[in-house]
VEXVOLO-54667 format. One record per residue: z, y, x of N, C-alpha, C, O in turn; residue number from 1. Coordinates in steps of 0.05 Angstrom, whole numbers, always signed. Last residue first. Layout:
N
PT    n.Z    n.Y    n.X   ca.Z   ca.Y   ca.X    c.Z    c.Y    c.X    o.Z    o.Y    o.X seq
PT      Z      Y      X      Z      Y      X      Z      Y      X      Z      Y      X NUM
...
This chain:
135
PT    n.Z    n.Y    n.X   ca.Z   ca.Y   ca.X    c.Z    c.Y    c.X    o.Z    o.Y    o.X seq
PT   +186    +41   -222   +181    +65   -230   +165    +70   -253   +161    +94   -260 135
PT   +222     -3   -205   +205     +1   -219   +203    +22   -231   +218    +25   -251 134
PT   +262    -60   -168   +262    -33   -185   +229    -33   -188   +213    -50   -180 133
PT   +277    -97   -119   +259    -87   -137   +259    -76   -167   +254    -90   -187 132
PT   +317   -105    -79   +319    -86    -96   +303    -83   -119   +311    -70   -138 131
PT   +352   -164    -51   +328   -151    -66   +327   -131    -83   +337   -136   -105 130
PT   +373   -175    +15   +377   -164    -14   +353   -157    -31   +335   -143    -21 129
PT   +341   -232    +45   +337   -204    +36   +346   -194    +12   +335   -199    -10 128
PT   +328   -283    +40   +350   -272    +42   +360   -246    +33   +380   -239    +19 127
PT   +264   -300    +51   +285   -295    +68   +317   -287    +63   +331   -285    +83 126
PT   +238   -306    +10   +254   -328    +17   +268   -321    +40   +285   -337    +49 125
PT   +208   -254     +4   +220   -273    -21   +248   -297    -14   +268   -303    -27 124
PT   +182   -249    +54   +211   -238    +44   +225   -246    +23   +249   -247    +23 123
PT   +145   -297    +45   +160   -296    +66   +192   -277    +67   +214   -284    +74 122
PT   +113   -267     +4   +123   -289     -2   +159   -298    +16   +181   -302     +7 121
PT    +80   -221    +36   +110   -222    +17   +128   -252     +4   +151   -254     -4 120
PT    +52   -255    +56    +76   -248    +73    +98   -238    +61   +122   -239    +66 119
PT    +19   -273    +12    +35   -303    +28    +51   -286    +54    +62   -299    +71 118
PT     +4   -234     -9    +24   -249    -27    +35   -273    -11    +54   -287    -18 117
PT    -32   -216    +30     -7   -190    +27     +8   -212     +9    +32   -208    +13 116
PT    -66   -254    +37    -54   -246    +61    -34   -235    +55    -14   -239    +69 115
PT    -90   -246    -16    -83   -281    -10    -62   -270    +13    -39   -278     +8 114
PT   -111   -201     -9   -101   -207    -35    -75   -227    -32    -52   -225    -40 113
PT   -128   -182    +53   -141   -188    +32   -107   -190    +12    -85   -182    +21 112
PT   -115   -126    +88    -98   -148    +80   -111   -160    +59   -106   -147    +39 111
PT   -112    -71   +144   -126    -91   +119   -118   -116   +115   -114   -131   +134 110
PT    -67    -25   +164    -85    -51   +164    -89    -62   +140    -74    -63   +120 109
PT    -40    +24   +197    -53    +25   +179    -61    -14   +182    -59    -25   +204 108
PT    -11    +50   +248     +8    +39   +225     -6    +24   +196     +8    +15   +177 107
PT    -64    +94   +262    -33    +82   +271    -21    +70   +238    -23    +79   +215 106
PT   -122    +95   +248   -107   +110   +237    -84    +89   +242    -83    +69   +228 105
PT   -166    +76   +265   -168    +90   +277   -146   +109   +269   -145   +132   +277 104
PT   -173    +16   +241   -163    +19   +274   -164    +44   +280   -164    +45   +305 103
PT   -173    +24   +191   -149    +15   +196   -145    +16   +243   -127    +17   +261 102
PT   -225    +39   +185   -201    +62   +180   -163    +56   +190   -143    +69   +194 101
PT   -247     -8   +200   -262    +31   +220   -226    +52   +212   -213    +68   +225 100
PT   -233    -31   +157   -232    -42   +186   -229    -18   +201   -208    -11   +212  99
PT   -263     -4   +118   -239     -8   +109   -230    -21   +149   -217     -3   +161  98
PT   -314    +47   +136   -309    +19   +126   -275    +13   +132   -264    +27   +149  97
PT   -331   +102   +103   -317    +87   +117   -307    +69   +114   -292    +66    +95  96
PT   -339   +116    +46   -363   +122    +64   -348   +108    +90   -368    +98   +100  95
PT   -311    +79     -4   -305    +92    +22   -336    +98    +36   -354    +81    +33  94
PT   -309    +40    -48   -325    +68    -53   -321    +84    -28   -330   +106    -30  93
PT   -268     -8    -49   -311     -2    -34   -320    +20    -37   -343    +22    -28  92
PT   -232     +0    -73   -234    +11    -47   -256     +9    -30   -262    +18     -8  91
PT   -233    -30   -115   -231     -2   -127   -243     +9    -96   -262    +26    -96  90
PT   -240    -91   -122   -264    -77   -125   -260    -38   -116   -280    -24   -111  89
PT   -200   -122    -65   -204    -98    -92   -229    -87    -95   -241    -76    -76  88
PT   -193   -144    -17   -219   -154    -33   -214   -150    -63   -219   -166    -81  87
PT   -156   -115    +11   -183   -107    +25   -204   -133     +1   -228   -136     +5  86
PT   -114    -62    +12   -119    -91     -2   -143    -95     -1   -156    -77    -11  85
PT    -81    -37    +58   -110    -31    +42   -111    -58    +38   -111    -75    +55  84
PT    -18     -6    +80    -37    -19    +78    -53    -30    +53    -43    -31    +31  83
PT    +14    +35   +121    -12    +37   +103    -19    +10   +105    -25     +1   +127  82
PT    +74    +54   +143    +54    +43   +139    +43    +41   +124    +55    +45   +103  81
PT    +92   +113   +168    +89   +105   +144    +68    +84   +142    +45    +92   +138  80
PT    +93   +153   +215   +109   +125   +202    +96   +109   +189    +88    +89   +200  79
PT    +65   +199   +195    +52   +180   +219    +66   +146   +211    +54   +125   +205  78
PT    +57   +226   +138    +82   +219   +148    +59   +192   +170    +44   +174   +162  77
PT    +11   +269   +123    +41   +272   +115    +61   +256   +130    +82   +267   +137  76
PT    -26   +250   +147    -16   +273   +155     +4   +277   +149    +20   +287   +165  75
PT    -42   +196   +124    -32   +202   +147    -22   +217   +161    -11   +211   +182  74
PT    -53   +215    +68    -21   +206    +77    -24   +198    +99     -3   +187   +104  73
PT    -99   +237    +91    -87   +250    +77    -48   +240    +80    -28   +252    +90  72
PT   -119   +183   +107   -127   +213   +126    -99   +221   +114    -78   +213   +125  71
PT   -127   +161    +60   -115   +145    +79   -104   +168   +100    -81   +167   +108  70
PT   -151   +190    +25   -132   +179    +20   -107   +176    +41    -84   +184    +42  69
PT   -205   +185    +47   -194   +216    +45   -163   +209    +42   -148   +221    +58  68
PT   -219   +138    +49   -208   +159    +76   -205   +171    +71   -199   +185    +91  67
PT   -233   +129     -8   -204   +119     -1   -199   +126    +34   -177   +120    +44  66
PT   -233   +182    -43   -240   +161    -39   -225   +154    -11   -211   +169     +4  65
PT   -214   +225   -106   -209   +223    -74   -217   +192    -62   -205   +175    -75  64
PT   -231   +212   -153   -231   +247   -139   -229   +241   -112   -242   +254    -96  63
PT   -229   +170   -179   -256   +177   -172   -248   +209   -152   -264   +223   -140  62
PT   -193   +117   -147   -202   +129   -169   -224   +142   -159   -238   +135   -140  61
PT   -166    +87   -108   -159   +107   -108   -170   +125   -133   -158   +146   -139  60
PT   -136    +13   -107   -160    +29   -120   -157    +61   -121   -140    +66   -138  59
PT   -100     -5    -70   -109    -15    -79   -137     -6    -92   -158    -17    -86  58
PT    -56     +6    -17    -77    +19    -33    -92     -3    -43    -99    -21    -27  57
PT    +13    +16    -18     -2     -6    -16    -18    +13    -35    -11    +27    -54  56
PT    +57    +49    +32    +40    +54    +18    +15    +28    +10     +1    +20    +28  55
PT   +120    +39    +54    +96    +40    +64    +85    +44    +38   +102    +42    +20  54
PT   +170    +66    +51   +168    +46    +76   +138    +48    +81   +129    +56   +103  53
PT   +164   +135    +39   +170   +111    +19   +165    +99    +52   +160   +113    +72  52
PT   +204   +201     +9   +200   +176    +26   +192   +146    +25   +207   +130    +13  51
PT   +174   +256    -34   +190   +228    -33   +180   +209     -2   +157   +205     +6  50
PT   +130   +294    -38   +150   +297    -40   +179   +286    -42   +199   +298    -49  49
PT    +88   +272    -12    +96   +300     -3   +123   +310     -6   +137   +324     +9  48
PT    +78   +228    -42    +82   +232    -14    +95   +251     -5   +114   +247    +10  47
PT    +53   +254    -80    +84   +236    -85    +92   +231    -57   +116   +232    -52  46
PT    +14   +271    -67    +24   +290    -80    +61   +280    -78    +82   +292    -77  45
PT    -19   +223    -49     -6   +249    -30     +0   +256    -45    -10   +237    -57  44
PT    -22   +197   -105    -10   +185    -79     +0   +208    -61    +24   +212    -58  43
PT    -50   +241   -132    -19   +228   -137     -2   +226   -110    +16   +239    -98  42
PT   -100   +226   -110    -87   +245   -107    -57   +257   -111    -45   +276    -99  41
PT   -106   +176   -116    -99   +183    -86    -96   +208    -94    -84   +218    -75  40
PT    -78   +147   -174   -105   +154   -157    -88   +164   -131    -64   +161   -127  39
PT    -37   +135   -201    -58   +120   -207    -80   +126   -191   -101   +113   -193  38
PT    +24    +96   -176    +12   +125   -175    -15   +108   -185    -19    +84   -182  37
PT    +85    +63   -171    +60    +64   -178    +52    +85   -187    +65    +96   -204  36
PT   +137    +41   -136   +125    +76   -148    +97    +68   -150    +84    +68   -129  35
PT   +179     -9   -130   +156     +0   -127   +153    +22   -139   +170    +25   -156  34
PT   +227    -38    -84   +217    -24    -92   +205     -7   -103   +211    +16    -95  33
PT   +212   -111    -71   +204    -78    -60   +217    -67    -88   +218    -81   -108  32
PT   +229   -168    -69   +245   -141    -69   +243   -118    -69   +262   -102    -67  31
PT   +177   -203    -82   +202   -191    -52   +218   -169    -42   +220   -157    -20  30
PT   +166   -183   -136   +181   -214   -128   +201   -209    -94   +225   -210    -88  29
PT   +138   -139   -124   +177   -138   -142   +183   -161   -130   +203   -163   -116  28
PT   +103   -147   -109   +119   -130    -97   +141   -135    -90   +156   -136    -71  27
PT    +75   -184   -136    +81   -198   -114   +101   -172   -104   +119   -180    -89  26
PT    +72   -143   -176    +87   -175   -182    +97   -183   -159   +120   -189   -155  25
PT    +23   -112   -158    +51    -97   -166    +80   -125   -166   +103   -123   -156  24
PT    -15   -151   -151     -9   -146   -132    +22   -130   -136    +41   -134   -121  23
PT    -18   -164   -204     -9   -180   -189     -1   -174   -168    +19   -186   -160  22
PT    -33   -111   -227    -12   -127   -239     -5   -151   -217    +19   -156   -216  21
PT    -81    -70   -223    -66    -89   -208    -41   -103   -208    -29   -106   -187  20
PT   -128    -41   -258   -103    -61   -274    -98    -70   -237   -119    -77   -227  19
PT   -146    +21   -224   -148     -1   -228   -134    -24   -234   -124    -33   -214  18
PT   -132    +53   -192   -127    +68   -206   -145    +41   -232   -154    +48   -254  17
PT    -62    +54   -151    -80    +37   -160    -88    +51   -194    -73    +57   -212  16
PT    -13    +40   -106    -38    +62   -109    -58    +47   -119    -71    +31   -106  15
PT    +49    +45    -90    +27    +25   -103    +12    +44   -105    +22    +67   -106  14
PT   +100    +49    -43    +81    +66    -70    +50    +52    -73    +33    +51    -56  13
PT   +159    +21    -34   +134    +24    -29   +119    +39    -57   +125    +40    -81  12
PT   +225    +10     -5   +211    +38    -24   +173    +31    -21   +164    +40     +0  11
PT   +216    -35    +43   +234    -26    +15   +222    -11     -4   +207    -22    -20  10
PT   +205    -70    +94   +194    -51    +70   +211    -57    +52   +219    -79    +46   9
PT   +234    -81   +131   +237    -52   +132   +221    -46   +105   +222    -24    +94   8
PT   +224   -137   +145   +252   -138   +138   +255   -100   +122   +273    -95   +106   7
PT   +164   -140   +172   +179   -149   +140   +197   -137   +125   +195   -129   +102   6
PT   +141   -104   +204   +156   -107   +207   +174   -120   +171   +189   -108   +155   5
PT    +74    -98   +194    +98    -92   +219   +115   -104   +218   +112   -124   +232   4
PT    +51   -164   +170    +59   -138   +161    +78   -123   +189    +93   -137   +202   3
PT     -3   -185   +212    +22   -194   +190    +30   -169   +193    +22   -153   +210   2
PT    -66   -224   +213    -52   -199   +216    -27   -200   +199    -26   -211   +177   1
């Protein structure tokens, strides 16, 4: 599975209520962007009030689990790709399985660890002005 569209992620919002340092690394290395939030309720809240390319979930914490998450910034913006780092301890707490959420919610997909650093990799070397900033 590969990211929609490479060349378009820019602004992304990290969601992690869990150390993800590498996955934040691999961001910056390809230029993103990044707004790190520490739970899903953030996440929508920052949503609500800022544009981002896509949303990377990593760990949502304890108030909101991670279809509530997913649901939630799906309401706010259809666009907006979603995608779920799929061999994080944080995002097993779903009553819904990570697969179930990605096919029933547009723009959404699961990306182990290895998957999301070898396509960002791909922007790394493309050319691509690089913005990566840091919130």
């Amino acid at each position: 599975m590969s990211l929609r569209d490479l060349s378009s992620l820019g602004k992304i919002m990290l969601v992690c209520s869990d150390p993800c340092d590498e996955v934040e690394k691999c961001l910056l290395s390809a230029g993103c962007w990044v707004v790190k939030v520490k739970d899903g309720e953030t996440a929508v809240s920052q949503a609500r009030r800022d544009i981002f390319d896509a949303v990377v979930l990593v760990s949502t914490g304890k108030g909101m689990d991670l279809a509530e998450t997913v649901f939630n910034l799906r309401d706010i913006s259809r666009s907006m790709q979603i995608i779920i780092v799929a061999d994080q301890s944080g995002v097993a707490q779903s009553p819904v399985p990570r697969e179930t959420l990605a096919r029933l919610t547009p723009n959404t997909q699961v990306l182990t660890m290895a998957e999301l650093a070898t396509q960002l990799a791909q922007l790394e070397g493309s050319g691509r002005p690089k913005i990566g900033q840091r919130h």
